[in-house]
N, C-alpha and C positions, 0 to 999 in steps of 0.2 A: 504494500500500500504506500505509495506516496505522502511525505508527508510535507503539509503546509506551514512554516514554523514563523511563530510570532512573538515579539520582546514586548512584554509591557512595564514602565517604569513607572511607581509611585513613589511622591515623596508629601506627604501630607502636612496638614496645620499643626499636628503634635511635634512637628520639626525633629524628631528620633532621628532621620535616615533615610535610607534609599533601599526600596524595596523592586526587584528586578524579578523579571518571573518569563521562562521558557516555555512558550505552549505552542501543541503541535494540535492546529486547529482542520483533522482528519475527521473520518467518519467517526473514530472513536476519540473524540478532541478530548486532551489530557496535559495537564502540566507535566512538564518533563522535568524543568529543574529551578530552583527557585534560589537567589542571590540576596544579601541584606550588609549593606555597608552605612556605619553609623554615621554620625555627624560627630564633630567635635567641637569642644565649648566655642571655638573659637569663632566658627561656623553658624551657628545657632546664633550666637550673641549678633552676628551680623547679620543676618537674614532677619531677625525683632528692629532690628534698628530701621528695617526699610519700611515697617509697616505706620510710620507715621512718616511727615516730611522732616527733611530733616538737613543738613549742609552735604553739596555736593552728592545729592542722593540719585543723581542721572547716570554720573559716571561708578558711582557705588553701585547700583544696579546692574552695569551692563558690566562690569568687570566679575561680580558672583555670576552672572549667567554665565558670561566663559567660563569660570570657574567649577561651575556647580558640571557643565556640559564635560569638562575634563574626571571627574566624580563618576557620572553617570555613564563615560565614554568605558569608564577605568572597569565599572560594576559590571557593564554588561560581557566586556573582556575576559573577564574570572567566571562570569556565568558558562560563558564557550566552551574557556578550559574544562573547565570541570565536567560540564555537559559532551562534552568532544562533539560539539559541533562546529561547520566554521562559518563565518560571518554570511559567504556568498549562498548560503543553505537559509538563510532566514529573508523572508519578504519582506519585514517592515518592524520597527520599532515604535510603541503609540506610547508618547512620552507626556504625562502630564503635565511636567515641571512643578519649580517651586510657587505655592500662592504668598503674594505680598500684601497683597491686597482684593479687595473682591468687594464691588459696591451696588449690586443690584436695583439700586431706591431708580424711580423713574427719572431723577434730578439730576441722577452722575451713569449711571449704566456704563461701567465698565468693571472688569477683571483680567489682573495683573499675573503670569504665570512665569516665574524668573527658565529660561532655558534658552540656550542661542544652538534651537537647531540645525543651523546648517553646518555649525561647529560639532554638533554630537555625530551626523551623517559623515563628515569629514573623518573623525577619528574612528568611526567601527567600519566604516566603509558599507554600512547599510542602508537602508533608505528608512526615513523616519518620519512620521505623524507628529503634530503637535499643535498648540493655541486649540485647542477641542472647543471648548467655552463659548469663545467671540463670537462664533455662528449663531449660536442660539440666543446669546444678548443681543444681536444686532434684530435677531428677526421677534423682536417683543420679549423674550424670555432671560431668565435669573441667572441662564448660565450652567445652573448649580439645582439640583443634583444630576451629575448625569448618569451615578450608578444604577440607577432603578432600570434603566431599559436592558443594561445585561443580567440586573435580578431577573426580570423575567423573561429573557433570553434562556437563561441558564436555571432556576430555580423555581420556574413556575411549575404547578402542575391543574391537569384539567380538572381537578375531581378532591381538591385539596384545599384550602383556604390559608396561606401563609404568610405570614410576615416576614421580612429581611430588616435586619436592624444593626446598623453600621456604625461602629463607637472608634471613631475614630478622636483627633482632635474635637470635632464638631459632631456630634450624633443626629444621624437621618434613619428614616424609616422608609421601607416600598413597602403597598400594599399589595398583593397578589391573590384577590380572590377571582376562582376562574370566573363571577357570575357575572363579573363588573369589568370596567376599565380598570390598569394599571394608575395608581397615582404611589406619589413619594413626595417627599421633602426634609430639612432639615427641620429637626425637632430641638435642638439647641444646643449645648453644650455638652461635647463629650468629656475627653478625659482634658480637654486644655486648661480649664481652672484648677483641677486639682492637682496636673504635671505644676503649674505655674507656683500654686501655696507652696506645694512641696520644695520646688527649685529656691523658694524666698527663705525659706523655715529650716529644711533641714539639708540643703545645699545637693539635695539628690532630683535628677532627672523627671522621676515618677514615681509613685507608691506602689510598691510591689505588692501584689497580691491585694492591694485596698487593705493592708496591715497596720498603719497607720490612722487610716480614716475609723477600722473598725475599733481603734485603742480609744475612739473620743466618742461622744452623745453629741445626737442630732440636736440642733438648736430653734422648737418648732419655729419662734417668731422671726428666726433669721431665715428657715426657709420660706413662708410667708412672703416676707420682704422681697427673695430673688424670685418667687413668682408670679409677682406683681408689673413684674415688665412686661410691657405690650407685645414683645414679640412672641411668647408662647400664646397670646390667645389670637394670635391673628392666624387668618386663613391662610390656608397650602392655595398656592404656589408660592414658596416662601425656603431665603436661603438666609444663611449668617457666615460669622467670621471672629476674627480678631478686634475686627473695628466695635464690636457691642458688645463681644465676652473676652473681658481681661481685667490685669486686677484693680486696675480702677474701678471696674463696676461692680467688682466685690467690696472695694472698699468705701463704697459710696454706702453699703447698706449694712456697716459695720458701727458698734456701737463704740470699740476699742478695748473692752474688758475680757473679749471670748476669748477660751484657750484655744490653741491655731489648731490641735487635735479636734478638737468642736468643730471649728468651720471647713476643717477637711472630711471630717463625716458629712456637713449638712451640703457640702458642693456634690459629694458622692448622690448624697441621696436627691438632689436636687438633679444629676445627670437621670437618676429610677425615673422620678416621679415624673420629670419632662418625656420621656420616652412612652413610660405606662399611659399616660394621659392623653396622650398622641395613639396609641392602639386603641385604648377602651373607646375612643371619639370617632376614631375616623378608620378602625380597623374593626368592627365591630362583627363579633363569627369567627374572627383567626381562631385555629385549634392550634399550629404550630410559629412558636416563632425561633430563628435563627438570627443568630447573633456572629458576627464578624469584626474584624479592625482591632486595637490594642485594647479594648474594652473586653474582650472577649478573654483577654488572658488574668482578667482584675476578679480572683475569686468572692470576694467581697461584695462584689457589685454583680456579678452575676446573680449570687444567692436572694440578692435586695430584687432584681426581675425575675427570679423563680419564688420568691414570696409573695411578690405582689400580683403574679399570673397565675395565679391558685387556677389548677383545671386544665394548665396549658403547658403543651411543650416547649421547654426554651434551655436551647444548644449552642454550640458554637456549628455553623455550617462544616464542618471537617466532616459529619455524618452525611452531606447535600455532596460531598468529593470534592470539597476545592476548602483547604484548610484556613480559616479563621485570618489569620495573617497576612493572606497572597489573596485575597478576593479580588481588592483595588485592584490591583497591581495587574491579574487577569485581566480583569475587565477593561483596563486602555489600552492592552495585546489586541481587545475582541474589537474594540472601537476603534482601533486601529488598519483592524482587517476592516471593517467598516466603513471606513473611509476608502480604503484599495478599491474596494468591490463596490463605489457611488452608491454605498446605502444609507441610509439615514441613521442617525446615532443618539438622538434626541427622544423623548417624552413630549410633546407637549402639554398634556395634561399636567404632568410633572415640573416642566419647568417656567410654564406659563407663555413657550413661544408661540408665533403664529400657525407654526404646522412641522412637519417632521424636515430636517434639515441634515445635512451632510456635513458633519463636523471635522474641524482640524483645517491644517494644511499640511502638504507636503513637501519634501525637501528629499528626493533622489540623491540615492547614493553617485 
């Protein structure tokens, strides 16, 4: 059998790294080999620094996208090796890049995605996909999410009613009940407020395992507080970011006395409750849900969406065949091929464009 073999590269808002993933999109389409190269403080400190304005932030920008493309040029290098594939065997690379920024609101419509592809096509000598997003802002839509269309590419089923739930930085939801349209959206803040407390308080990355969060008590009136911002009760089609959850807008709703073990329980529980509240509304019948992105590895937090889904299954997708960590990363391999093949790679129910669109551009090897 022939096979058809496709790079997809994520590197997401929790700014951890670079997740590289080898899929051989045959009759029996399967990841072949999956790659994860970290960031380093130095790294991360400067990719935060572009998400406001800031001095000299034009040439700051296009110097990490060279940069970042030399990263991602390097990851997908090591993926080869090890896979023993060679470069002229793969069709295309669908490269998300870095988000700097991401502004949805009908007043600014645009989204910023740090990657100089014709520099990443230049060093693998592949052909590469990238800018996915702009299509769909341009033609009325958020941009954002665009993982729901390979949820239910890959995850739907006829006879099943299930939710996909992506905890990444930013947590979104797909709905996949066969009886209806597909819809998604971001439902709010994944793990990026609690990597962020963490990174202030105890000078670590992320809270492993939600070991930290579970060491404090929920703080009801501070949760209260963070859910009283208008973006969780507003209507899907609906995206976020950095620009609405960071730690000034936690520290807007702080009083200055809570122990920091407190407010990292109640951000944890604040990532449930936004999720939960997002199913019970607008998923209503799901029997299974599936859970993906770095939230999926937070036992802590998991156990808080298998409490509060009394009745319901909720996994990490590693049981759906595509393991918990590599979903993203899949998925801008599949929308990648998507592009190749002038198909459409949008939602628009999901993202609020005018109609289904042909996302990305290309950059030949």
């Amino acid at each position: 059998m022939n096979s058809e073999y496709y790079i997809g590269i994520m590197s997401g808002t929790s700014l951890d790294g670079i997740d590289v993933v080898l899929v051989d999109f045959n009759a029996t389409s399967s990841l072949i080999y999956s790659y994860f190269s970290p960031y380093d403080d130095n790294l991360r400190k400067a990719l935060l620094s572009l998400h406001q304005s800031g001095y000299d932030e034009l040439d700051r920008a296009a110097l990490l996208s060279n940069y970042l493309s030399s990263l991602y040029a390097l990851a997908v290098q090591n993926l080869l090796k090890y896979a023993e594939v060679q470069p002229q065997e793969v069709a295309a690379i669908g490269c998300h890049g870095q988000t700097i920024r991401h502004c949805p609101e009908t007043d600014k419509r645009y989204t910023i995605q740090l990657v100089n592809a014709a520099l990443l096509a230049e060093l693998t000598q592949i052909t590469v996909v990238a800018d996915f997003r702009s299509r769909d802002i341009a033609a009325g839509g958020q941009g954002a999410p665009l993982v729901p269309a390979f949820h239910q590419a890959w995850f739907g089923d006829s006879n099943i009613h299930r939710v996909i739930v992506n905890i990444g930085g930013i947590a979104n939801i797909t709905n996949l009940d066969p009886r209806s349209m597909t819809i998604g959206f971001d439902c709010g803040p994944g793990n990026i407020l609690m990597d962020a407390w963490c990174q202030r308080h105890r000078a670590q990355h992320f809270d492993k395992d939600g070991q930290w969060a579970a060491s404090g008590e929920v703080i009801p009136e501070l949760l209260v507080k963070f859910l009283e911002d208008p973006f969780f009760t507003s209507l899907p089609p609906k995206s976020t970011g950095r620009e609405l959850f960071n730690l000034e807008w936690v520290q807007g709703c702080l009083c200055g006395n809570e122990k920091n073990e407190d407010v990292q329980a109640t951000l944890l529980q604040l990532t449930v409750e936004t999720i939960v509240q997002s199913i019970q509304v607008h998923c209503s019948g799901a029997s299974e849900i599936y859970v993906c992105g770095g939230g999926a590895q937070n036992a802590h937090l998991m156990r808080g969406l298998m409490e509060s889904l009394p009745g319901k299954r909720v996994t990490p997708t590693d049981s759906l065949g595509i393991a918990a960590d590599w979903v993203e990363a899949f998925a801008f391999a599949w929308l990648g091929q998507r592009t190749l093949a002038h198909k459409p790679g949008n939602l628009p129910a999901v993202t609020g464009a005018n109609g289904e669109r042909i996302l990305g551009a290309i950059y030949p090897a």
